[in-house]
Every structure is written in structure tokens, then in C-alpha cells.
C-alpha positions as CSV (number, residue, x, y, z in Angstrom):
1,X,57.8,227.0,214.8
2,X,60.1,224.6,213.1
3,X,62.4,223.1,216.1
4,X,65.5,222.4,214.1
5,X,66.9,225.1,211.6
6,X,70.2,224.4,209.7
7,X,72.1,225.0,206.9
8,X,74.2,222.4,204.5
9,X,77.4,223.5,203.0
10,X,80.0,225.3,205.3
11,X,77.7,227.4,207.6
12,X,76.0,226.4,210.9
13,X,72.7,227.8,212.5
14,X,71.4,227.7,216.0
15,X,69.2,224.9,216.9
16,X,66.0,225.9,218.5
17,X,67.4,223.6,221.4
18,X,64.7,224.3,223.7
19,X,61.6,223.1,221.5
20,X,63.8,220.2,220.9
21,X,63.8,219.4,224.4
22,X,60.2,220.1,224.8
23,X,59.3,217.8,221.5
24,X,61.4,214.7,222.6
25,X,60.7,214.4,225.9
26,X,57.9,212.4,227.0
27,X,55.1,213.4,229.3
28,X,55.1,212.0,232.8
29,X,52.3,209.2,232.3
30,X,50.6,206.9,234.8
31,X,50.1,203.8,232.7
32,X,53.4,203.6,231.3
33,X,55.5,200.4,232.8
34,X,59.0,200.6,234.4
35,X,61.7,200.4,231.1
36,X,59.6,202.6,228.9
37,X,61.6,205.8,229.1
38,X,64.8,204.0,228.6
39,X,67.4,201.5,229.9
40,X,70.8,202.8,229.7
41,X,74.2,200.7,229.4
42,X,77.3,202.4,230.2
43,X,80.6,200.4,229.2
44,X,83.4,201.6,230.8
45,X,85.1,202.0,234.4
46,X,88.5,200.4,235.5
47,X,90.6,200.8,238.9
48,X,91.9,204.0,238.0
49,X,88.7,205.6,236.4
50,X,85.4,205.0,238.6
51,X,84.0,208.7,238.7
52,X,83.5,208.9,234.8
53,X,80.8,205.4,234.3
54,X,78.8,206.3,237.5
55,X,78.7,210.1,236.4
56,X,77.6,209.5,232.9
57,X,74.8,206.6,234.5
58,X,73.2,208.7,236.9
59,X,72.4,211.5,234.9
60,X,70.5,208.9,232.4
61,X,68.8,208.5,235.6
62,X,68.0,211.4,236.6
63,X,67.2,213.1,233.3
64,X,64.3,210.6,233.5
65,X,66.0,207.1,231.8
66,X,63.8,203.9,234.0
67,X,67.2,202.1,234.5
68,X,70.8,202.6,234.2
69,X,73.7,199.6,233.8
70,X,77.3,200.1,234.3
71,X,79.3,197.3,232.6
72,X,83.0,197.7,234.3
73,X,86.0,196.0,235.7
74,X,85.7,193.9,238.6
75,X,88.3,196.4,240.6
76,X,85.8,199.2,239.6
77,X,82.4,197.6,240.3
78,X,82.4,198.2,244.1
79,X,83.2,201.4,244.1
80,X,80.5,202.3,241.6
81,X,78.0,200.6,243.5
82,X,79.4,202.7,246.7
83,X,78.3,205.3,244.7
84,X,74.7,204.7,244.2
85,X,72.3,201.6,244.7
86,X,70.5,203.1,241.7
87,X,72.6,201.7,238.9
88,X,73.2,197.9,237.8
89,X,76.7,197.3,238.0
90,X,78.2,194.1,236.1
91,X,81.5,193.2,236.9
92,X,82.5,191.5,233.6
93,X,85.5,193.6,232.3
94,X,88.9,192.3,232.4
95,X,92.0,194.1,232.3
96,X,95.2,192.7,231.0
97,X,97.0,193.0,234.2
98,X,94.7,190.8,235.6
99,X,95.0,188.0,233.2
100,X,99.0,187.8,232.9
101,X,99.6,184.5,233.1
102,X,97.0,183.6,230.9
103,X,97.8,182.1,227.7
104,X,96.4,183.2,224.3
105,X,93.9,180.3,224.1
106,X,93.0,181.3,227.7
107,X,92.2,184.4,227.2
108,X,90.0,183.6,224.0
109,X,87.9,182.0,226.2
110,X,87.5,185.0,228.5
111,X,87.0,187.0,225.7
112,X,84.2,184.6,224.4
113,X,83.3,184.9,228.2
114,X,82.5,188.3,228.3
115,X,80.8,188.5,225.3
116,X,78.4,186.1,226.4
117,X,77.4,187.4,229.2
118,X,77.1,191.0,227.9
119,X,74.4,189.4,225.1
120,X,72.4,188.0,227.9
121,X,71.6,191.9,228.4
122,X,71.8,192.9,224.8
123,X,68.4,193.3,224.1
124,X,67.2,195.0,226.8
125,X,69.1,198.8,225.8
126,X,68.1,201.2,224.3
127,X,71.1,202.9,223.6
128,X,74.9,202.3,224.5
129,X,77.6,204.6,225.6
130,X,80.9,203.4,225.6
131,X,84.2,205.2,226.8
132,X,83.6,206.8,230.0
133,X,86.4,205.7,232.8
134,X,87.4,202.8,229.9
135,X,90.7,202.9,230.2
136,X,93.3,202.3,227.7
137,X,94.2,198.4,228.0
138,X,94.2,196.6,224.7
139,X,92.5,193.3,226.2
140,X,89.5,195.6,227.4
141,X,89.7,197.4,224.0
142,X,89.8,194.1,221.9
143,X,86.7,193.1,224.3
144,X,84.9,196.6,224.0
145,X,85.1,196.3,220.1
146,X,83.4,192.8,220.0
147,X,80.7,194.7,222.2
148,X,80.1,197.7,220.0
149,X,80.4,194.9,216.8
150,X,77.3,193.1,218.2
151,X,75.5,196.5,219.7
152,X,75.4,197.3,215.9
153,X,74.4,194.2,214.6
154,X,71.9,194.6,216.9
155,X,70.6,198.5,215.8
156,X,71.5,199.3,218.9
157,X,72.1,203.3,219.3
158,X,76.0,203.5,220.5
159,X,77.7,207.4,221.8
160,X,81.3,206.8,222.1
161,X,83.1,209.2,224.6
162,X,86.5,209.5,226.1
163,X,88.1,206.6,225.6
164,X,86.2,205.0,223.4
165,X,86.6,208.3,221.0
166,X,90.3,206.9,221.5
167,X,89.6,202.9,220.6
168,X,87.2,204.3,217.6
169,X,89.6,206.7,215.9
170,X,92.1,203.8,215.7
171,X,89.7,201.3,214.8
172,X,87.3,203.5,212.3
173,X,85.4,200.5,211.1
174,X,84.0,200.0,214.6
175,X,81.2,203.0,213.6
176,X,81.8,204.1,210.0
177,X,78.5,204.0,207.9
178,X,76.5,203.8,211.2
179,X,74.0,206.0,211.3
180,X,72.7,205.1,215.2
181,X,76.4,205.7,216.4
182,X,77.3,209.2,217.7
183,X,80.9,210.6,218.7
184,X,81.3,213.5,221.4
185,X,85.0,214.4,221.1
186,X,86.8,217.4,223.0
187,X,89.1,219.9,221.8
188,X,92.1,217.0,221.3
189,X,90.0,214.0,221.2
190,X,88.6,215.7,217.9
191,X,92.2,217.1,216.4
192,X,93.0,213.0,216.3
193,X,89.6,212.5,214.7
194,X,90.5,215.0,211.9
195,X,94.2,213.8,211.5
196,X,93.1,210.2,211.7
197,X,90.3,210.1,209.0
198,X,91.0,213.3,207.1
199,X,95.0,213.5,207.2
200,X,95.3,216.8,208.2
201,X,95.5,219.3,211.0
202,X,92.6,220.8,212.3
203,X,91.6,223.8,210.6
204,X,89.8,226.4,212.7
205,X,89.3,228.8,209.8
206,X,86.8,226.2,208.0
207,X,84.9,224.6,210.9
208,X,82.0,224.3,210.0
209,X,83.1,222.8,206.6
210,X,85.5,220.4,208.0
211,X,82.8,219.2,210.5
212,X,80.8,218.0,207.3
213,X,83.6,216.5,205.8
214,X,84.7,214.2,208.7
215,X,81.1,213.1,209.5
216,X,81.0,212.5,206.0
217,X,84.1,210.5,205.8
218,X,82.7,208.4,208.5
219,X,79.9,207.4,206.7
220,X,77.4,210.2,207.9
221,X,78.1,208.9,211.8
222,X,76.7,212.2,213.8
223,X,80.0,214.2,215.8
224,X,79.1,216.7,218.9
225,X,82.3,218.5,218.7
226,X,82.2,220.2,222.2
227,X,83.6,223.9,222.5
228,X,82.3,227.3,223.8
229,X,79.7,226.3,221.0
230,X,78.9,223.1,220.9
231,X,78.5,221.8,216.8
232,X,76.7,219.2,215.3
233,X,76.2,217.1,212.4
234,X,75.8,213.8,210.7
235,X,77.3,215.0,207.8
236,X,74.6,216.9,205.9
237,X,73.9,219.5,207.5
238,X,75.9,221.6,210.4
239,X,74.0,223.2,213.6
240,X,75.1,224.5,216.7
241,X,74.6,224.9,220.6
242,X,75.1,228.1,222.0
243,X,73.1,228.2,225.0
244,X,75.5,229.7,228.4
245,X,76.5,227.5,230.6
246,X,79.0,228.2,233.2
247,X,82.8,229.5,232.9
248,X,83.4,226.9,235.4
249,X,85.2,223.7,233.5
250,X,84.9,221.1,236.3
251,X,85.7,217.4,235.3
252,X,83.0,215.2,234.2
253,X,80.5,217.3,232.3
254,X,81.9,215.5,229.2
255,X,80.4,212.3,230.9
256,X,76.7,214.1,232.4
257,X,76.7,214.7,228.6
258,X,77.2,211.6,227.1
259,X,74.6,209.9,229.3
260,X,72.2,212.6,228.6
261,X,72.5,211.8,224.6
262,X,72.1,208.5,225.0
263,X,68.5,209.1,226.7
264,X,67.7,211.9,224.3
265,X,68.6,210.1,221.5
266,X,66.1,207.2,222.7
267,X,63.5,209.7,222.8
268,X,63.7,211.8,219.6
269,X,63.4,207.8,218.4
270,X,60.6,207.1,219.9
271,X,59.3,210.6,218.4
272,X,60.2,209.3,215.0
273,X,57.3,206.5,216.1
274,X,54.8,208.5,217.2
275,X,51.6,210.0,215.8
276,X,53.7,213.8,215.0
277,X,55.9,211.5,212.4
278,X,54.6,214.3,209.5
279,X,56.2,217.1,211.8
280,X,59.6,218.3,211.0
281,X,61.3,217.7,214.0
282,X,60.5,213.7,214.0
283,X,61.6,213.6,210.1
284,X,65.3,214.9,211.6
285,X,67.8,213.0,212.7
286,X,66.7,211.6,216.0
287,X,70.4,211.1,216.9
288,X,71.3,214.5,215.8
289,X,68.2,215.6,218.4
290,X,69.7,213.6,221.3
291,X,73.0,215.8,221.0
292,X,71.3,218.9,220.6
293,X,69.3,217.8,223.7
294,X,72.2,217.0,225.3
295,X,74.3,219.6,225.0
296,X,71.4,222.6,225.9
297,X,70.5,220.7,229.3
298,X,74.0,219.9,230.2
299,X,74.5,223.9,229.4
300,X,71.1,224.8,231.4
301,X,71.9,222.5,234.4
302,X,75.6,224.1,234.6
303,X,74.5,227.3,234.6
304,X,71.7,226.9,237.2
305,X,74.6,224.8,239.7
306,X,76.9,227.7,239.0
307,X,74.1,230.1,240.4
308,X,73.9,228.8,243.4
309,X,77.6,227.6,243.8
310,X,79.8,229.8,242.1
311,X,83.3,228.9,242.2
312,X,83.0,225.4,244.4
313,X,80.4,223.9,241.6
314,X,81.6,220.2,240.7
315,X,80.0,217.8,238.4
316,X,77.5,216.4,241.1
317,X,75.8,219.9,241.7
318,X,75.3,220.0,238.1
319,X,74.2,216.6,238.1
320,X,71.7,217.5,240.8
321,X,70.5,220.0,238.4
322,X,69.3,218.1,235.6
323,X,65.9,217.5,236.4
324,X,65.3,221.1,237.3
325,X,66.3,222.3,234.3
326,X,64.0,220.0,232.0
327,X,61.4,220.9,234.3
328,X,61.4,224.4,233.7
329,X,62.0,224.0,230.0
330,X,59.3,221.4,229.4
331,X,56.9,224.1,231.2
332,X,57.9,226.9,229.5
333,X,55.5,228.1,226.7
């Protein structure tokens, strides 16, 4: 059964999400070393947004990613480790309040500061996701950009979320033509997307259609546009996510799913490697199968919390649920 069916042009057809989960995800094997099923860096977190970094990190981890970094603001970094001792915290960020009476010069230097540093880890991801808890400051912007500049220099996969959908719609370059780089932007995240880069309002009567156009415009960079259906494309073709979740819209499942992308995404790449390279699924866009991953585990996980919760599910139950849900699809015949 072919894993991934779609259709170019201005129609959409549902991804066979579950043989896509199946395909990517790698068997549980005793001779595989510690950083072989991923390493994770999250950019983002400030002193008003902590919750957003640690929840899109810890799913990474417990989707099945080896380790998980969280790359933050130095008033952010203890709470994030009082979260967890599972995730690397580096508290390299600045935020311009911080750095008042700096001068220019000065704070080229912290600039050229941080960007050292982050290199020393470079290397060592697999994918990026940048935005979660980032705040809006423009010295942690400016710094962010110079990040995501060398991640792609680099080849390094990059999914830009919350406000780094914000930094990338006003600074376009940062992902246009970059076919490793994947945007997941909400309801009004994406309406600034589509007036940005295509000069227009939204229009829901051609969604499909205008999907393919503004991934296009892009430079074939793949969109998750989240919804009640969740659609997808890199700008050739349109699929969709319709999978149930749960009609409870806690906070955060925006950020479960950007972390889960990023480890999906590392995956379906390593599929593309693999000795089923001749098989249609590892000839399709491996960062189009980390969103369509993404967005049917996030779904599967939300409805199995809301099960057993109901009304009182937040963001960790569902978090709590992720492995559960692979589990069950990765057995499933």
C-alpha cells in the first residue's frame, strides 16, 4: 500500500498517516549507540515564556529522540531545568533589556559571543526548531537569525514555530529556497504568512490552491498549516491530516508538535538512506513525512489523554501520551 497519496494542483488527499508512522520510525535496536535516533535543539525560551521550549523538548524525548537541547535565556534556563533533568539547557540567549547599557560595538561582541558558542554544538543536531517561548525582542531575533543562517549553511533540518513563524515572515530570506526548513503556522500566524509573501488576504474558498502557491513563493519550503485538518505541502503537491484528536484546545500542543516534526523529520531522513530507498515513501519528501507524522501522533496522543481526562486534559497528559500512541501504531498490522 502506497503510504503517501496526494494530488498536485488545487485538491488535497488524506495521507495514509499511520503507515507513515510505521515506515519512519525505527525499530527499537540493541546495538544502536546513544545519539542515533536523534539529538534535538530547541531555540527559544525567555522570562516570560518557559513552558513552550521545555514542552516542545520533551516530547522529542519521549517520542523516542536520544537527546534533547534547549538553547534559552539565562532568566529562562533554571526554570527549564526545574522542569526536567532530561533536557540540556544552554543559557546563551540575551535579551535586550538585559544588555541596556551596552554600546553598539558591545553588543557585536555578544552577538559574535553567542554565535560561537552555539557552533561549538552545531554539528551535533539533527534537526532545529526555533520559536517556541522566543519571544519578540529584536536583539534575540537579530541573534536567532545568525543561528538559523549558519543551521542552513550547515544542512541542518530547521521547523520554525511561534515566534520564529513571526521573525521568518518578516525576514523571508531566513528560509526561502530551503528545502530542509519547515513552517507550522496557526490560524493567524498563517493569515501574516499569506499577506506577507502573497499580498493578499487569506482566501478560505481556495485552500488548497493557495497553500501551493505560498509554499511555492517560498521557494518550495514545506507549511503544516494547522486547523481541524491539518494541510501540508512543499509546494508540489497538497495532502492533509484528518485523524480526530480531541475538542479540547489546551495551550501548547502547537509546541508537542513542533518537537515531534523535528524527530520525524530526522527519521523519514534516515529512511531516505536506508536499503527501502526504491519504495515510494523514502522517494517523498522526508520533511513533508515528519509533518504528516507529526500532526497524526500529536492527534492520536490527544485523543487518548482526552479519554482518560476529559475536560481537565492539559498539554502534559498528552505529552504523557506520546509514546503510547506510537506504540500501538507501530504494532498495528
Amino acid at each position: 500500500m502506497e503510504a503517501v497519496k496526494c494530488l498536485s494542483g488545487g485538491a488535497s488527499l488524506e495521507a495514509n498517516a499511520e503507515s507513515v508512522l510505521r515506515t519512519i520510525t525505527p525499530s527499537l535496536d540493541p546495538t544502536r549507540h546513544k545519539g542515533q535516533a536523534g539529538k534535538i535543539a530547541v531555540i527559544g525560551g525567555c522570562r516570560e515564556y518557559t513552558g513552550a521550549p521545555y514542552f516542545a523538548a520533551i516530547s522529542a524525548l519521549k517520542i523516542g529522540a536520544d537527546l534533547s537541547h534547549v538553547f534559552c535565556t539565562e532568566g529562562a534556563a533554571t526554570v527549564i531545568k526545574s522542569y526536567s533533568p532530561e533536557l540540556i539547557v544552554h543559557p546563551i540567549l540575551e535579551e535586550s533589556y538585559n544588555i541596556s547599557g551596552v554600546n553598539d560595538e558591545g553588543k557585536r561582541d555578544i552577538s559574535k559571543k553567542i554565535l560561537s558558542e552555539f557552533d561549538k554544538w552545531m554539528e551535533r543536531f539533527d534537526c532545529l526548531v526555533v520559536g517556541p517561548g522566543l519571544g519578540r525582542d529584536p536583539f534575540l531575533l537579530e541573534c536567532v537569525s545568525k543561528i538559523m543562517t549558519r543551521a542552513r549553511q550547515s544542512n541542518v533540518p530547521i521547523v520554525v514555530d511561534g515566534d520564529g513563524l513571526f521573525l521568518v515572515t518578516n525576514s523571508i530570506e531566513l528560509v526561502s529556497g530551503y528545502r530542509l526548513a519547515v513552517l507550522t503556522p496557526n490560524v493567524n500566524e498563517y493569515k501574516r504568512l499569506v499577506q506577507k509573501v502573497l499580498g493578499c488576504d487569506v482566501n478560505d474558498q481556495n485552500t488548497h490552491g493557495e497553500l501551493l502557491s505560498l509554499s511555492k513563493q517560498i521557494g518550495n519550503v514545506t507549511i503544516l498549516r494547522k486547523g481541524k485538518s491539518d494541510l501540508i505541502s512543499d509546494g508540489e503537491k497538497v495532502q492533509s491530516v484528518s485523524i480526530y484528536g480531541s475538542t479540547r484546545r489546551c495551550g501548547g500542543q502547537g509546541d508537542i508538535l513542533s518537537g515531534s516534526v523535528a524527530v520525524f523529520l530526522f527519521w523519514a531522513r534516515q529512511c531516505n538512506s536506508a536499503a527501502e530507498r526504491e519504495s515510494t515513501i523514502s522517494r517523498t519528501n522526508p520533511a513533508v513525512l515528519g509533518c504528516i507524522a507529526g500532526s497524526a501522533l500529536l492527534r492520536k496522543a490527544a485523543a487518548l489523554a482526552f479519554e482518560h481526562k476529559k475536560r481537565s486534559t492539559l498539554t502534559t497528559d498528552i505529552i504523557e501520551h506520546l509514546g503510547q500512541s506510537l506504540e500501538a501504531i507501530s504494532l498495528a498490522s
